[in-house]
N, C-alpha and C positions, 0 to 999 in steps of 0.2 A: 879244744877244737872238736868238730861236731863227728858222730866217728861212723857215717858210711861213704864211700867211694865209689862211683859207679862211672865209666868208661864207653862212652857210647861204639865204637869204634872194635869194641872185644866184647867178651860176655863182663856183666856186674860183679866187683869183688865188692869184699867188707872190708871196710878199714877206715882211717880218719880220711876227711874229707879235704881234697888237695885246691882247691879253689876255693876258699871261706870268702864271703865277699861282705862291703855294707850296701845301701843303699838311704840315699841324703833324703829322707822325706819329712813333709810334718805330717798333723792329722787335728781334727778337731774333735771337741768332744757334744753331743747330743743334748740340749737343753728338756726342753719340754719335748717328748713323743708324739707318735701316732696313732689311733687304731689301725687293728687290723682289718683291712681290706680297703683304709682310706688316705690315697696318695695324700703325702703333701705338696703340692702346687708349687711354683716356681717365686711368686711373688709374695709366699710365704715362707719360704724354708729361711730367711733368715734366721726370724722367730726361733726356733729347734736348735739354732748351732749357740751353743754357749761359748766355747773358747779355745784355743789352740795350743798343740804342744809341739817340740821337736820332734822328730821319729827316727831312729835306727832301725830297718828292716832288714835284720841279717840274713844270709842269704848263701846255701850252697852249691854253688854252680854245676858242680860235674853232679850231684845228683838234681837240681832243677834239669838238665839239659836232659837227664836222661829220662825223669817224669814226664814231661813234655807231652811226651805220645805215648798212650792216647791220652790221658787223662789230667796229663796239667799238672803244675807243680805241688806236692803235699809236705813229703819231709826236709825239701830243700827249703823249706820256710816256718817250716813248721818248729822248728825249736826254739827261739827266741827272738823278743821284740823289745828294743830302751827303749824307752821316752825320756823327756825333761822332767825336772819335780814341778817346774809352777806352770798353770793353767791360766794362759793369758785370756783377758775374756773379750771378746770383737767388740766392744767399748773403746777399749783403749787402743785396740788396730787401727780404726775407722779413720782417723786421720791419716792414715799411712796408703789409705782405697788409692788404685788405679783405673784407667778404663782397661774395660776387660780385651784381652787379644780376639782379633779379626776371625773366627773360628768360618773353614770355607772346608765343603759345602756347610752352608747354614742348616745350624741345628734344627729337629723339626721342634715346630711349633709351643710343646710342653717342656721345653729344654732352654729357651728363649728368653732372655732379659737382659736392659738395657743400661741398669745401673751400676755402679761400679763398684765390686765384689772381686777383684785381682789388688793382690797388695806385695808392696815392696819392705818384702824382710831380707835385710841379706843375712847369707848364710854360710858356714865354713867347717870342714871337715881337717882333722888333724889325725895323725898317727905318729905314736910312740912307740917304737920297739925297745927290748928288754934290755940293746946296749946304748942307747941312743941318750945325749943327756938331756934333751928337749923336744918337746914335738915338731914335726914337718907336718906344716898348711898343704894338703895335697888335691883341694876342691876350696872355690870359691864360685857361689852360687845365689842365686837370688827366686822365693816362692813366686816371683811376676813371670816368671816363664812357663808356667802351668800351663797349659791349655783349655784344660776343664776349670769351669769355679766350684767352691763347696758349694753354692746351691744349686747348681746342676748335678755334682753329684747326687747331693740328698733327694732329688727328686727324682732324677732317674733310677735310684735305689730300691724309691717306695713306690713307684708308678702302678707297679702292680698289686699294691695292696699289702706289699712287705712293714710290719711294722719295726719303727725303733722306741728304742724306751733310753729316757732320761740315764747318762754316764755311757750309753757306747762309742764305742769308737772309730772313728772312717780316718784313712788313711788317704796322703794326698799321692801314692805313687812315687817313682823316683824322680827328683827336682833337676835337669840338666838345663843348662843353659845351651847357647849356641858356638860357645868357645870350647875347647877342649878340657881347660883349665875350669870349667863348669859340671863336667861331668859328672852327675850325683852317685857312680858307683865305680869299683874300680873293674870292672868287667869292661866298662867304656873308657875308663882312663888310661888301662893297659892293651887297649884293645882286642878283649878277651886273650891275656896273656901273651901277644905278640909282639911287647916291647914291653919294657920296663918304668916303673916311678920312682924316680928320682927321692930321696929322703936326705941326701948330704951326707958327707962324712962316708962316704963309698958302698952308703947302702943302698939297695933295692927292696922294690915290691912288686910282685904282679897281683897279688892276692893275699889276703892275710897269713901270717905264722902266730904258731903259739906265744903267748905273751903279749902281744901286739893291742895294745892300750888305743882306742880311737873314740872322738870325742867330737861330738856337735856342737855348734855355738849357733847363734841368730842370732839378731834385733833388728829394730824399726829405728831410723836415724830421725829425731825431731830435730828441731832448732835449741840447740843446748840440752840435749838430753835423749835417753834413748832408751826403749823398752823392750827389753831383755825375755829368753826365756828359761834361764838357766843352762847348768851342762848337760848334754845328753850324752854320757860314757861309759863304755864298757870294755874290758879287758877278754882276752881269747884265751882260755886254758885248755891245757894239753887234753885230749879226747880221754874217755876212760876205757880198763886195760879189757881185755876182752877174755 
């Protein structure tokens, strides 16, 4: 487990971090670049996106909370990211396009497009603790709830002249849906700690423990068949000694 502790409420101590959290996102990865200093356009960025993966965006709450101000969070995120092993490539998404959500106020003008670029992968979060003989499903989720598309990202990214280059990688954020039971992290599932998640067998969770095995799954439901992104898993080991 990640090993500083910071306590907004008292002064900062050191020690392992008592809120380890995940966060259910995917990300795609960057096909063909850009120069620098030239956006790419909104009716282009498809072009640039080659393919998608799962995301694990691990996450330490009591030090995110306590970075926050002024400067935003750095080492609450900064130690670790899983992905999936396979690289799905938006070929084989394309059939799964939705129309994109109602996004109000309407976006300005260079952020604007009408085709359909929101896609329904569902998605599911699991965790295994170290007595437990099975995982607990603890999020069921779907990437149609976004509210951003990837090519709004990507353009808003580069608008200003920001280049990317071929293998980087952009992050969709955290995936919640509008049910509880959609919540893409357990900050929201426990409601920052003030109630508990249920696992079975008389255990809980508010936030991760050492050992604590969690696991991503997705795909895309065809007609007889389904495109898959592999597991996205990582296990939580004890902090080192100090």
């Amino acid at each position: 487990m990640f090993e500083f502790c910071f306590i907004l409420a008292k002064p900062p101590v050191f020690g392992p971090s008592k809120q380890l959290d995940i966060e259910l996102e995917m990300a795609f990865f960057v096909g063909g670049g850009n120069r620098l200093g030239e956006p790419i356009p909104i009716n282009k960025a498809h072009e640039h996106i080659f393919g998608m993966v799962l995301m694990n965006d691990w996450s330490a709450r009591d030090i995110q909370s306590w970075e926050y101000v002024p400067l935003g969070p750095f080492l609450g995120k900064n130690f670790g990211t899983t992905i999936s092993p396979w690289v799905v490539p938006m070929e084989a998404l394309l059939p799964f396009a939705e129309s994109n959500p109602v996004q109000d106020p309407e976006p300005l003008p260079y952020l604007q497009h009408h085709d359909a670029y929101t896609f329904n992968i569902n998605l599911f979060v699991s965790l295994q603790g170290q007595n437990m003989a099975e995982p607990k499903n603890i999020c069921k989720s779907n990437f149609k709830y976004m509210y951003w598309t990837m090519k709004q990202q990507l353009t808003h990214h580069t608008v200003n002249g920001c280049n990317v280059r071929p293998g980087d990688l952009l992050a969709s954020g955290t995936i919640s849906g509008p049910d509880p039971e959609s919540f893409g992290s357990m900050l929201e599932l426990s409601w920052r700690g003030s109630k508990t998640i249920d696992l079975g067998g008389g255990k809980t969770r508010t936030f991760l423990n050492d050992g604590d095995e969690v696991t991503i799954t997705g795909y895309c439901q065809g007609d007889g068949y389904r495109v898959g992104f592999g597991s996205c898993r990582g296990t939580i080991l004890p902090a080192l000694s100090n």
